[in-house]
C-alpha positions as a Markdown table, in Angstrom:
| # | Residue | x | y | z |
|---|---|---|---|---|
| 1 | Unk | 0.0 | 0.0 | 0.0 |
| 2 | Unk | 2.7 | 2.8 | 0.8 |
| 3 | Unk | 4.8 | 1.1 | -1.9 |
| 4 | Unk | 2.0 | 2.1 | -4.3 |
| 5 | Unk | 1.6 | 5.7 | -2.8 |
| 6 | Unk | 5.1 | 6.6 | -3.3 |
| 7 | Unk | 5.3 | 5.2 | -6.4 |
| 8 | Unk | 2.3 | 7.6 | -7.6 |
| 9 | Unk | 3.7 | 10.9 | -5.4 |
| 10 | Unk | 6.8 | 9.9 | -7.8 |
| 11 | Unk | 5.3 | 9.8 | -10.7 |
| 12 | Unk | 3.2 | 13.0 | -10.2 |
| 13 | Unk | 6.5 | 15.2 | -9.4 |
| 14 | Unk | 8.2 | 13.6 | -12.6 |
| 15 | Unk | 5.3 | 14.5 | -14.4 |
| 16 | Unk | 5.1 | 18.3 | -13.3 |
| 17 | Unk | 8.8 | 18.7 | -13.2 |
| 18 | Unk | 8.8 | 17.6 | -16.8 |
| 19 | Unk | 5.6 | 20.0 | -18.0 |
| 20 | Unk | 7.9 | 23.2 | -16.6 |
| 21 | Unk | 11.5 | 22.3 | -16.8 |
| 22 | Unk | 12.5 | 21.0 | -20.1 |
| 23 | Unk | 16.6 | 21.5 | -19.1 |
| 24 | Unk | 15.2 | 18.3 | -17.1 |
| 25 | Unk | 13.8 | 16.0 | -19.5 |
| 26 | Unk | 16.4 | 14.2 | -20.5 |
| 27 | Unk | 17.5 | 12.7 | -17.0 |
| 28 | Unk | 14.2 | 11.8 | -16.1 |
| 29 | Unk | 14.2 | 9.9 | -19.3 |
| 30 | Unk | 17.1 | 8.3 | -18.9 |
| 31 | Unk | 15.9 | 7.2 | -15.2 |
| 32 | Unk | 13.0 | 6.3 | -16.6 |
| 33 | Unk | 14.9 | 3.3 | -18.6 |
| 34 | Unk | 15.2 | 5.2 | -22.2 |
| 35 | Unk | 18.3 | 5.5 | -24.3 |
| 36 | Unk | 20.3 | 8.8 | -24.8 |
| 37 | Unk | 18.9 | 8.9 | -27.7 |
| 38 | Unk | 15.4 | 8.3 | -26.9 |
| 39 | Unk | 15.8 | 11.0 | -24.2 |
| 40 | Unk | 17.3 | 13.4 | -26.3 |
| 41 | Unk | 14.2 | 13.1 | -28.9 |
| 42 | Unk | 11.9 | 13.1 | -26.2 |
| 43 | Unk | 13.4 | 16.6 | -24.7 |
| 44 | Unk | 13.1 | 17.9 | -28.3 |
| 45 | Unk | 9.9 | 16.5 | -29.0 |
| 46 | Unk | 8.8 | 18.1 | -25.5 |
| 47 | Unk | 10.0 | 21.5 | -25.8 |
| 48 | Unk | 8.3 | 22.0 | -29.2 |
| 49 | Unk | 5.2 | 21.1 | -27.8 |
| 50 | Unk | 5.7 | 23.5 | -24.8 |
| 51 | Unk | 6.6 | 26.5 | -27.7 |
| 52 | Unk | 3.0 | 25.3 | -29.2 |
| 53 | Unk | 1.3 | 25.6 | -26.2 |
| 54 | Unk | 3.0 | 29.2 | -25.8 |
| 55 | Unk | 1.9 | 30.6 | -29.4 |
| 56 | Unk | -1.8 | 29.2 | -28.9 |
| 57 | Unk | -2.2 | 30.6 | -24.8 |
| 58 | Unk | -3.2 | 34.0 | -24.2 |
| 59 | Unk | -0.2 | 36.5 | -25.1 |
| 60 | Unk | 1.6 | 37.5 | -21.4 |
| 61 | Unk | 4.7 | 40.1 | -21.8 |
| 62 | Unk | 7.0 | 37.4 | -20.8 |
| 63 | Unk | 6.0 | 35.0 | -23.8 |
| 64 | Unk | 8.8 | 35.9 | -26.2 |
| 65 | Unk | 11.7 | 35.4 | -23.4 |
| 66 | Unk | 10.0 | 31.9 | -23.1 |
| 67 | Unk | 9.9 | 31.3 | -26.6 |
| 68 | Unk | 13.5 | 32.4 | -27.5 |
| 69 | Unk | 14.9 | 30.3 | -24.5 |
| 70 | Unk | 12.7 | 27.2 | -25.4 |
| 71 | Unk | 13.8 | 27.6 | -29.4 |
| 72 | Unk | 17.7 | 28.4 | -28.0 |
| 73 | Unk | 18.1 | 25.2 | -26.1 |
| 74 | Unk | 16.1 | 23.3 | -28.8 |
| 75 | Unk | 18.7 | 24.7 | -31.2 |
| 76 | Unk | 21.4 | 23.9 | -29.2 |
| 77 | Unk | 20.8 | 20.5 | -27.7 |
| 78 | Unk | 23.1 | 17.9 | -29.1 |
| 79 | Unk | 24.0 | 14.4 | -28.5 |
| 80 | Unk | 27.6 | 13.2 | -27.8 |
| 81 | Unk | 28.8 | 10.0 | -27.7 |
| 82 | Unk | 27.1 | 6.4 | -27.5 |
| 83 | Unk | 23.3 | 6.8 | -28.5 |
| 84 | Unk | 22.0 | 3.3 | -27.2 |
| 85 | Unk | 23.1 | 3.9 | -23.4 |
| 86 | Unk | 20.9 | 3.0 | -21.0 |
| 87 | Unk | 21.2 | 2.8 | -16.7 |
């Protein structure tokens, strides 16, 4: 019974970690049993989705800073190394 509460507290804080810090993505999918790859896709994948979100929402002044920081690390995130590692 606690076993299964923690393991849902986890799973909630993963899940709002990952809707408002993309920089974190990638760890919590690597923890989460996906490649680097798979993790790096997924971050991509994630922070386009959180630019979408930003264009279609109600326009707040801070918006653009969002938006260039969200395109700048989507722009800038690479992968080095072996693709297929796993923990």
């Amino acid at each position: 019974m606690i076993q299964n509460i923690t393991t849902e507290i986890k799973a909630l804080v993963i899940a709002r970690i990952e809707a408002r810090m993309p920089s974190n993505l990638i760890p919590i999918s690597v923890i989460k049993g996906n490649t680097s790859l798979e993790a790096h896709h997924n971050a991509k994948r994630q922070m386009l989705k959180n630019m979408n979100r930003l264009l279609r929402e109600e326009y707040k002044e801070e918006t653009p800073f969002y938006l260039e920081a969200l395109w700048n690390n989507y722009e800038g995130q690479v992968i080095f190394g072996n693709t297929n590692t796993k923990l």
